[in-house]
VOTOR-329637 format. One record per residue: residue number from 1; residue in three letters; chain; x, y, z of N, C-alpha, C in turn. Coordinates in Angstrom, 2 decimals. Example, Ala and Ser with C-alpha at 12.3 -4.5 7.8 and 13.67 -1.06 7.14 Angstrom:
2
     i    aa   ch       n_x       n_y       n_z      ca_x      ca_y      ca_z       c_x       c_y       c_z
     1   ALA    A     13.19     -5.69      7.80     12.30     -4.50      7.80     13.20     -3.30      7.80
     2   SER    A     12.85     -2.25      7.08     13.67     -1.06      7.14     12.90      0.03      7.87
//
This chain:
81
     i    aa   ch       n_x       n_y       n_z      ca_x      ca_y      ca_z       c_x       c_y       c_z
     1   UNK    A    -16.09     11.83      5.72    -15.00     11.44      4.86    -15.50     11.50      3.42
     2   UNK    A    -14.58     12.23      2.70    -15.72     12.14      0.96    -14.51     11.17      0.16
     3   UNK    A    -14.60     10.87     -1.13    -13.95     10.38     -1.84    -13.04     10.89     -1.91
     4   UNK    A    -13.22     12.42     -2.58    -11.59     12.77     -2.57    -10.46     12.58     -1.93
     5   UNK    A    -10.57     12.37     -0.08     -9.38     12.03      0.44     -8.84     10.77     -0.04
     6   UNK    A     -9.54      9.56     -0.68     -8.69      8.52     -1.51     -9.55      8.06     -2.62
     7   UNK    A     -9.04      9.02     -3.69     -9.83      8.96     -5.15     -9.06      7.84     -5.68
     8   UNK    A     -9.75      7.18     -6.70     -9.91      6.13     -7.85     -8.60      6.18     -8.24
     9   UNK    A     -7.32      5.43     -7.97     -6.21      5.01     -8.65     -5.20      4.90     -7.08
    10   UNK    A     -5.78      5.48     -6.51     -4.95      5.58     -4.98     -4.13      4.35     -4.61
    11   UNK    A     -2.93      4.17     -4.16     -1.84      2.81     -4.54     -2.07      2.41     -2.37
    12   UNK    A     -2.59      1.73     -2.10     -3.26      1.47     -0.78     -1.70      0.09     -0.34
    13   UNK    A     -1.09      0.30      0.79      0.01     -1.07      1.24      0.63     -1.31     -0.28
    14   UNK    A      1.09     -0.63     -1.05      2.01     -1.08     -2.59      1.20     -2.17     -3.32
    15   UNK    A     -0.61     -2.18     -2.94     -0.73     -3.80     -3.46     -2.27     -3.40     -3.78
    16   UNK    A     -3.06     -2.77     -3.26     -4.41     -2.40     -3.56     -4.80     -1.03     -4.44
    17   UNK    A     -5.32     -1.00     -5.45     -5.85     -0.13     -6.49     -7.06      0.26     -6.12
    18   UNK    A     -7.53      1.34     -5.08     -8.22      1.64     -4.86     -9.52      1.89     -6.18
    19   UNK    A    -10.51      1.99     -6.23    -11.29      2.00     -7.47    -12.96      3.15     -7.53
    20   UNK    A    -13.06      2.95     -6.09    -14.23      4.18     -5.91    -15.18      3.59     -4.14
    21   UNK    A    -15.71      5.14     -3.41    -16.04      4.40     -2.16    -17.36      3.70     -2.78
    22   UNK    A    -17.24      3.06     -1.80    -18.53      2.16     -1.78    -19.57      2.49     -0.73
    23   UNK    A    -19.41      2.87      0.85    -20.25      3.89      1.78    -19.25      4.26      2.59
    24   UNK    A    -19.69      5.08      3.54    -19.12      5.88      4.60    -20.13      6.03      5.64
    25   UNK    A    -19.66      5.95      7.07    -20.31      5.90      7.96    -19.79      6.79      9.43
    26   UNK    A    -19.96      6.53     10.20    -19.81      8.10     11.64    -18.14      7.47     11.80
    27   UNK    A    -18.04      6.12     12.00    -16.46      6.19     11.81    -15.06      5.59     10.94
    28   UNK    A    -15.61      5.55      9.53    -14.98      5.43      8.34    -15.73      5.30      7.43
    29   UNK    A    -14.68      4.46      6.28    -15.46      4.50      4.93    -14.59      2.81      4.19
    30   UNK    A    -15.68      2.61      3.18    -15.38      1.32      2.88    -14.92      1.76      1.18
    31   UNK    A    -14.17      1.51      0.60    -14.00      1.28     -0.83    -13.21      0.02     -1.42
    32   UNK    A    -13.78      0.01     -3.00    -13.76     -1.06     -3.62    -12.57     -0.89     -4.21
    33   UNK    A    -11.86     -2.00     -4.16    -10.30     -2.28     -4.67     -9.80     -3.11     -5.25
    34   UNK    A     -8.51     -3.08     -5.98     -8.26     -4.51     -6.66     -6.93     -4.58     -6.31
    35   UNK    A     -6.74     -6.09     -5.61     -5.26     -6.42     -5.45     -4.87     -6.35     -6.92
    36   UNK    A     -3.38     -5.32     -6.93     -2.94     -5.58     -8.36     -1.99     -6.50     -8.87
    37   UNK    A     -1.32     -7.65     -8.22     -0.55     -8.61     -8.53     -1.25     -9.81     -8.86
    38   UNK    A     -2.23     -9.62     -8.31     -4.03    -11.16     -8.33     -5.27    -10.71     -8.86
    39   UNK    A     -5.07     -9.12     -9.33     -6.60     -8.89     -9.94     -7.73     -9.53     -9.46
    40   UNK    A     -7.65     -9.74     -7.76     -8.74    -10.17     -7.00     -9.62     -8.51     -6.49
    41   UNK    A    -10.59     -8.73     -6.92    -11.29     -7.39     -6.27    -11.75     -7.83     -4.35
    42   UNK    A    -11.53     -6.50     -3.88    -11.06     -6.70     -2.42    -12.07     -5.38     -1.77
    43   UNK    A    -12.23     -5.20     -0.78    -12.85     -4.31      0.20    -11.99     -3.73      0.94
    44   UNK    A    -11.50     -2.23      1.26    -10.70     -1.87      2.02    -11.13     -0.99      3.29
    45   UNK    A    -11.49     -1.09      4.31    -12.08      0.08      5.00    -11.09      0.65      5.71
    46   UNK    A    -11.60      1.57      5.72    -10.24      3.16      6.83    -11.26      3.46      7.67
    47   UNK    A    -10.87      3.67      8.57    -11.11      4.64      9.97    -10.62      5.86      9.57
    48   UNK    A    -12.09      6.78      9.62    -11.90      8.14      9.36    -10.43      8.77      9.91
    49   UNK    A     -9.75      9.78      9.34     -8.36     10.21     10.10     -8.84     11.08     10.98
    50   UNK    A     -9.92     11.75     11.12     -9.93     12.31     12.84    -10.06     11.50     13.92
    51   UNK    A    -10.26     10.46     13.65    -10.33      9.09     14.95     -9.12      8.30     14.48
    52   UNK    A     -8.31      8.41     13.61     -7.08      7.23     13.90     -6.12      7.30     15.42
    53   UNK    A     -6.31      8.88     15.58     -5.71      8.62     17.02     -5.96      8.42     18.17
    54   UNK    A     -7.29      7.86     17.91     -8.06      6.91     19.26     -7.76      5.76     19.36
    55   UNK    A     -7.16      5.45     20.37     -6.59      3.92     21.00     -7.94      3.18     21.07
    56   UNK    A     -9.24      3.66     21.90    -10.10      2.55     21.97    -10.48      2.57     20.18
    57   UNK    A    -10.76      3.16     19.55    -11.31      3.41     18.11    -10.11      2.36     17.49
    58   UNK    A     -9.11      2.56     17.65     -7.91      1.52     16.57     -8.12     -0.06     17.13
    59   UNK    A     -8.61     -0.28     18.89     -8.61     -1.72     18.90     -9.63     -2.03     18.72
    60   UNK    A    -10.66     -1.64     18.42    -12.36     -1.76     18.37    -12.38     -2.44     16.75
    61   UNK    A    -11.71     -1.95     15.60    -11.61     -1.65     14.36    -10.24     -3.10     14.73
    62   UNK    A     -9.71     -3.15     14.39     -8.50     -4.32     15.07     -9.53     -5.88     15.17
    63   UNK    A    -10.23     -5.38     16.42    -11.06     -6.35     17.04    -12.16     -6.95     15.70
    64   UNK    A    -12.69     -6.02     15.06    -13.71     -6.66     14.20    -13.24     -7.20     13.33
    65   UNK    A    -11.79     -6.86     13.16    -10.90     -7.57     12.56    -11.09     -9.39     12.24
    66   UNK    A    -10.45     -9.17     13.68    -10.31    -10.48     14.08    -11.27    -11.27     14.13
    67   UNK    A    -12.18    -10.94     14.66    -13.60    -11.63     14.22    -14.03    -11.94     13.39
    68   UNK    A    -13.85    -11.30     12.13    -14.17    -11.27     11.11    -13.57    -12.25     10.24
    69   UNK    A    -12.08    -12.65     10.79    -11.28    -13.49      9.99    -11.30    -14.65     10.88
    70   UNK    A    -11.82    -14.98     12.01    -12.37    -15.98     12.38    -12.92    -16.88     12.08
    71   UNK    A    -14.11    -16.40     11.26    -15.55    -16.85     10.80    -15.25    -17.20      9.59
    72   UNK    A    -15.75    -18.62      9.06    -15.42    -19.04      7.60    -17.21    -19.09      7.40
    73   UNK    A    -17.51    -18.36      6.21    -19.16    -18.49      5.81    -19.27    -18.25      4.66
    74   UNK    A    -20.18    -18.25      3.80    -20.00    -17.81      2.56    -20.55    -16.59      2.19
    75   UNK    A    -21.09    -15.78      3.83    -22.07    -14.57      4.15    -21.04    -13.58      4.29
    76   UNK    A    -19.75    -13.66      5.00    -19.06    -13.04      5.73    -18.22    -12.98      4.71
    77   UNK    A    -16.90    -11.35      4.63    -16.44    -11.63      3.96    -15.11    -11.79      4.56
    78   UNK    A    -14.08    -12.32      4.04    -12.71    -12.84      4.05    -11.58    -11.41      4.60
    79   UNK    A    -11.33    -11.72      5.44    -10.06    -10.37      6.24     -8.67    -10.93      5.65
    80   UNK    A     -8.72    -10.07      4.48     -6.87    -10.28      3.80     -5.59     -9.72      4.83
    81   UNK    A     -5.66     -8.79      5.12     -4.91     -7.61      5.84     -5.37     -6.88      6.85
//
């Protein structure tokens, strides 16, 4: 996945300002964002689009989700969406 598929201004759910990636890995990529109604800077990750149409790949990604917004720490970070 390179940047270009979601370069720096990219309008992410009508609410995130995409801003530049941050890494990429075998099955997505993480970039740095800013909610634009809260000017809270935010983390957005995608699942590469040749795997979005994997069912186990979408609940796996789902799942860490949830886990993730489980956990209150000050290590971990916060699942907005």
């Amino acid at each position: 996945m390179s940047a270009a598929e979601h370069p720096p201004g990219t309008l992410v759910a009508g609410k995130y300002e995409l801003r530049g990636l941050l890494g990429a890995g075998g099955v997505g990529a993480v970039y740095a964002a800013t909610n634009i109604a809260i000017g809270r800077r935010v983390a957005i990750k995608f699942l590469g689009p040749e795997l979005s149409n994997r069912e186990d790949l979408k609940a796996r990604f789902d799942m860490e989700a949830r886990a993730s917004a489980a956990i209150d720490h000050p290590g971990i970070v916060d699942v907005l969406d």
